[in-house]
C-alpha positions in Angstrom: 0.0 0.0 0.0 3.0 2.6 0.9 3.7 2.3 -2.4 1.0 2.8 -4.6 0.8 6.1 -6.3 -2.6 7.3 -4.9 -1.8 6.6 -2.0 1.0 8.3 -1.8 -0.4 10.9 -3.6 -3.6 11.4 -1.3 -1.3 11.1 1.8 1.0 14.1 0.6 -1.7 16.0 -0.2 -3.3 15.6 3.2 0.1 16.5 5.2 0.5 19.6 2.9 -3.2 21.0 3.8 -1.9 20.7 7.2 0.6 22.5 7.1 -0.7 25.4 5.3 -3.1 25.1 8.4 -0.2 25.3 10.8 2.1 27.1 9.0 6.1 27.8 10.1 5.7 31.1 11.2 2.7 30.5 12.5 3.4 32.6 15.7 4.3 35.7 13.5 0.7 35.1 11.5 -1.3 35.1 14.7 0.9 37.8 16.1 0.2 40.4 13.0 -2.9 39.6 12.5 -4.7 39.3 16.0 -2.5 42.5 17.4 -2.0 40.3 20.5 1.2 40.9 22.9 3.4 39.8 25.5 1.5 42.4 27.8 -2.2 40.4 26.8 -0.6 37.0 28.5 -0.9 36.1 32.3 0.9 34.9 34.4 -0.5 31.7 37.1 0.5 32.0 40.9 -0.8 28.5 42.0 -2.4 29.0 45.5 -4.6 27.0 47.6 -7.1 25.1 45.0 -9.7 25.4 48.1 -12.8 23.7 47.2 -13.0 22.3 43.7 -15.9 20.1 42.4 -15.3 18.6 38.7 -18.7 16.7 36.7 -18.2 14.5 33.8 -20.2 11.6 31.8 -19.8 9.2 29.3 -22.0 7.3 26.9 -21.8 4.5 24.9 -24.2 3.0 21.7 -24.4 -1.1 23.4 -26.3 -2.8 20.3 -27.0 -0.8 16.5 -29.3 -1.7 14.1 -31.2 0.1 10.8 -33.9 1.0 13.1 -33.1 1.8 16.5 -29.7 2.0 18.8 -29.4 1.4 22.4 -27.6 4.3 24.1 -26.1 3.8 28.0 -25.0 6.8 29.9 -24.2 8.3 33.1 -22.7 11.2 34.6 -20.4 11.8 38.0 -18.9 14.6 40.5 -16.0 14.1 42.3 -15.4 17.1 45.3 -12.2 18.0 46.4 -10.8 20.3 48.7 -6.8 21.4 48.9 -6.7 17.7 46.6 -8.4 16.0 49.2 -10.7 14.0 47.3 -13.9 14.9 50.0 -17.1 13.3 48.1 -17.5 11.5 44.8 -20.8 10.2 43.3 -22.2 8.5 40.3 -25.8 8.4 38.8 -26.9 5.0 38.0 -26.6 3.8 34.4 -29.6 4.5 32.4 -30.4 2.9 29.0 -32.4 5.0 26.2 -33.7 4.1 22.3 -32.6 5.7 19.7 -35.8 4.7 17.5 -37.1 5.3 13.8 -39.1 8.0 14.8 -38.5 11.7 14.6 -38.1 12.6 18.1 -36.5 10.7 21.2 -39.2 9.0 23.5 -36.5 8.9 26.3 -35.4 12.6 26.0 -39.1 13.7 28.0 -38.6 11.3 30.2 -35.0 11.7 31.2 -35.4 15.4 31.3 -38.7 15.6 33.5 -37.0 13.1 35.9 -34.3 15.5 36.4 -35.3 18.6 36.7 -39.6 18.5 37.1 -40.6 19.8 33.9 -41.0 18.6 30.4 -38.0 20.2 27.5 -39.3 23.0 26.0 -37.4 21.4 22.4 -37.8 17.9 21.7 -34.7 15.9 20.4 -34.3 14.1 17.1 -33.2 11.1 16.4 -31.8 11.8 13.1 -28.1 11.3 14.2 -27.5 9.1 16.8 -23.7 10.3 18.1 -25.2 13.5 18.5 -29.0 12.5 20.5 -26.6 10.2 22.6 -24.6 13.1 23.6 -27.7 15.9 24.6 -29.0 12.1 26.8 -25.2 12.2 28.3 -25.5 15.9 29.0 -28.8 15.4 30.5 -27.8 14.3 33.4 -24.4 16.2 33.4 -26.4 18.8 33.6 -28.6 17.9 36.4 -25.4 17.0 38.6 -24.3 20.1 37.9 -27.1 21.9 39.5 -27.6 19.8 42.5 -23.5 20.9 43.6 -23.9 24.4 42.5 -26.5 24.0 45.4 -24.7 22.3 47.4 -20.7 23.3 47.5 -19.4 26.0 49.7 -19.4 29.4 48.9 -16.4 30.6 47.2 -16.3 27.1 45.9 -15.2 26.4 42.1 -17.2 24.4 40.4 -16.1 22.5 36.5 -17.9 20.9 33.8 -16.0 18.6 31.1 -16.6 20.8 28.1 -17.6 24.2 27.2 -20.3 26.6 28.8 -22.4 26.6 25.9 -25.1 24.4 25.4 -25.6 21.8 22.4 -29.6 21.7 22.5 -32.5 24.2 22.9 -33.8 22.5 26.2 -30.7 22.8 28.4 -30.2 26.8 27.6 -32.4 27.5 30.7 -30.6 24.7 32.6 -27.3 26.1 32.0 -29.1 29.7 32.8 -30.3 28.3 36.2 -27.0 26.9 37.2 -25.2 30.0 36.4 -27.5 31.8 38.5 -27.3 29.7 41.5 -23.5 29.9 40.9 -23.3 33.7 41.5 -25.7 33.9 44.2 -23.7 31.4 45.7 -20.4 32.7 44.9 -19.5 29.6 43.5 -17.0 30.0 40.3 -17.6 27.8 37.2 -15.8 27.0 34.5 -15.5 24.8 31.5 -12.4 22.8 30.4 -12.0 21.3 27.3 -8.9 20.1 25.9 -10.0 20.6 22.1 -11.3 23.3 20.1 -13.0 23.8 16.4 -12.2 27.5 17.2 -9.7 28.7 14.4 -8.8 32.0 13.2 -7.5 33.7 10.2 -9.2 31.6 7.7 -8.3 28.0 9.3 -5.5 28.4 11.3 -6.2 26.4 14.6 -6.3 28.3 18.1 -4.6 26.4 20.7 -1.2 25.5 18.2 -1.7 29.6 17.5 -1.5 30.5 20.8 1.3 28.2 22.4 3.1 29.2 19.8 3.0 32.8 20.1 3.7 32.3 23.7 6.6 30.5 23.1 8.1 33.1 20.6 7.4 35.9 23.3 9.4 33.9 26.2 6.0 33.6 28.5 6.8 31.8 31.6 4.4 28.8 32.8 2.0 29.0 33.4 -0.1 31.2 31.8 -3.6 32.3 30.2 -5.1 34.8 28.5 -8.6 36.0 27.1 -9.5 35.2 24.1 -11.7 38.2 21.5 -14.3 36.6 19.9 -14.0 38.7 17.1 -10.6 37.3 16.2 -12.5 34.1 15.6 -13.4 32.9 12.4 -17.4 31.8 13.5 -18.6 31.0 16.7 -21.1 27.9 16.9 -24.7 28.2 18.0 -23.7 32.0 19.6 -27.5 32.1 20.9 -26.4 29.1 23.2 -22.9 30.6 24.0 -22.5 31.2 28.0 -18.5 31.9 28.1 -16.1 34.1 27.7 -13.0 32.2 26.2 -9.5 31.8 27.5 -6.7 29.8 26.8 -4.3 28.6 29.6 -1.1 26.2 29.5 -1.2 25.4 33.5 2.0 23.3 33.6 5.3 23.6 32.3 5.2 20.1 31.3 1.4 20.0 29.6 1.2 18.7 26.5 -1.4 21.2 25.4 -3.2 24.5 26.6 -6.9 23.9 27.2 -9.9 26.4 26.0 -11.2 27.2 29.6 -14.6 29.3 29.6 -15.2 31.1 32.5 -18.8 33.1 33.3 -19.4 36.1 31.0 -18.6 39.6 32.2 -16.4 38.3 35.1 -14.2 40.8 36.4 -10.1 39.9 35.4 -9.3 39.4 39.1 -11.8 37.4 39.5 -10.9 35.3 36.2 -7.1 35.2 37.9 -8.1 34.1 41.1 -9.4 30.5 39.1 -6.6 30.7 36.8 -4.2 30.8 40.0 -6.8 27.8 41.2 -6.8 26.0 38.7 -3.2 25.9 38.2 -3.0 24.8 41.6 -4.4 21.7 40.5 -2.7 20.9 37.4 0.3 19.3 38.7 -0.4 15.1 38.9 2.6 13.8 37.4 0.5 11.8 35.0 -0.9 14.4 33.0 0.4 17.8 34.3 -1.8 20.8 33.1 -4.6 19.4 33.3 -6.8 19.5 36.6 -6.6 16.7 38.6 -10.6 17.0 39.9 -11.5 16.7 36.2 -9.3 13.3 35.6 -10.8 11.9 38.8 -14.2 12.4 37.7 -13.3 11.3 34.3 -12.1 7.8 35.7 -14.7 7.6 38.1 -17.7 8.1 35.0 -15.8 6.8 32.1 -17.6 3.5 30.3 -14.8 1.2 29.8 -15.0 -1.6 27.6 -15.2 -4.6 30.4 -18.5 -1.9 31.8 -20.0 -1.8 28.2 -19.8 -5.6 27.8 -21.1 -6.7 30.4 -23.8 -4.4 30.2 -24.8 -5.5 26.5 -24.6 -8.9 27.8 -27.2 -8.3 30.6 -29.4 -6.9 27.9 -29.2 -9.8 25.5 -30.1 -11.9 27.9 -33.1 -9.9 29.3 -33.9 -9.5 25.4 -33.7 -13.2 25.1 -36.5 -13.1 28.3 -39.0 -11.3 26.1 -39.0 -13.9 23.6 -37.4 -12.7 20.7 -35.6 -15.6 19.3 -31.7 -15.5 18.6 -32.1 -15.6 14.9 -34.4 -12.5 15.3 -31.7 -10.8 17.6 -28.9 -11.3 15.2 -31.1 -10.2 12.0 -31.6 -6.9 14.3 -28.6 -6.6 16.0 -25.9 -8.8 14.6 -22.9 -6.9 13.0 -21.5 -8.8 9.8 -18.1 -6.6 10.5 -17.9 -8.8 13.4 -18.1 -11.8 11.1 -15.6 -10.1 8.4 -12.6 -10.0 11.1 -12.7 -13.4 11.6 -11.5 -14.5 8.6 
């Protein structure tokens, strides 16, 4: 295969749109064209990390066919205070159907459960990655709420991901919490560690930015805002609750992360969580990232041993119902699964 001439051809065409997306002097292109400065970086003190409470979920599609998908999710906190791991908890696993028909059943159901009202938006089923995520953030959303009600004040609360919404139905979710939040005097942020945010025509953020940084001698770590109007589009703005930053929290992480911190907030305010979040970036397994947010990660996460045995248990509950094993596999069975094999 290396040396066939499309190949070779498609692969060197790939690597060269790549470059030209990440070009050499990249940092001099994001430089003169964003106006940005050593003066617009930040510098991190890391400080007590205090109270810090990090919620994450996973999902997983147990058993696809033409018609329907099964979907398993769930969604944990884990609590920390000074990286004293204080409380962690987990929802149970919940199962939903991805069906044939326009909108989710489940969705209604999930939602009402959580928060005592029915979605103002229903959910299609037209993609299923997508309706398996908005299930996942369901109840990501719902744990959200119950520890921005229930942490200490001056606490700092995290969500895996960005503070903007991906559906209609959690807007007033993610409204509520941020509410409670500052009431509370609670600070909340979102970490991710990718973007889709580019600049300039293509050019990716994060590479953009650590590169600059680098080129101007900034010491780790470090953050700094990020103008939206730098920004070649910006998804779904009506459902946009952040302000964007980027940060690099250790001098050994691999990548900055996009952090979004409340709208509006005041820039010692946004340095105090910096400074806190720093503080917390130091676990020799993945330094610059925050240690809360790797705990919860590996307390939600559905690993492969948790998503067999689960579609196992279902099968066999399946098989309870009647539905005969020739029927199952004409529904379910994957002839991919047959195809490695051989």
């Amino acid at each position: 295969m290396a040396h066939e001439p499309d190949y070779e051809k498609g692969a060197d065409t790939i690597a060269g749109r790549i470059r030209e997306a990440i070009p050499e002097n990249l940092a001099e292109q994001f430089r003169e064209s964003c106006g940005i400065s050593s003066g617009d970086f930040r510098s991190c003190t890391p400080a007590s990390s205090g109270e810090i409470c990090a919620v994450d979920g996973s999902n997983s599609l147990l058993l696809e066919s033409g018609c329907m998908a099964i979907v398993l999710f769930r969604a944990a906190q884990s609590t920390f205070h000074n990286l004293e791991r204080g409380r962690r908890s987990l929802t149970p696993m919940q199962f939903a159907i991805i069906g044939h028909g326009t909108e989710n059943e489940d969705f209604p159901l999930i939602y009402e459960e959580c928060f005592g009202i029915a979605p103002g938006t229903p959910l299609g089923n037209e993609d299923r990655t997508r309706t398996a995520g908005i299930l996942r953030d369901t109840l990501e959303y719902w744990v959200t709420g119950q520890m921005a009600a229930s942490l200490e004040p001056g606490a700092l609360l995290l969500r895996d991901g960005p503070l903007r919404v991906s559906h209609a139905s959690h807007d007033p979710v993610l409204t509520g919490i941020e509410q409670a939040c500052r009431a509370r005097d609670i600070g909340l942020a979102g970490v991710s560690k990718r973007t889709s945010a580019t600049w300039g025509g293509g050019h990716p953020l994060l590479p953009s930015v650590n590169a600059l940084a680098e080129e101007l001698g900034i010491p780790h770590p470090w953050w700094i805002r990020i103008d939206p109007a730098i920004l070649d589009h910006a998804q779904f703005p009506q459902w946009q609750h952040g302000q964007m930053y980027v940060a690099r929290l250790h001098a050994r992480g691999r990548s900055p992360l996009k952090i979004e911190l409340s709208r509006d907030l005041p820039v010692a305010r946004a340095k105090v969580i910096m400074d806190r979040l720093a503080a917390c970036s130091g676990d020799g397994r993945i330094p610059g990232y925050p240690y809360p947010l790797f705990d919860a990660h590996r307390t939600v996460v559905l690993t492969e041993e948790i998503v067999e045995q689960a579609r196992s248990d279902l099968m066999h509950r399946i098989t309870r119902t009647g539905i005969g094993r020739q029927t199952y596999e004409i529904l379910f069975g994957d002839y991919h699964d047959e195809f490695a094999r051989y």
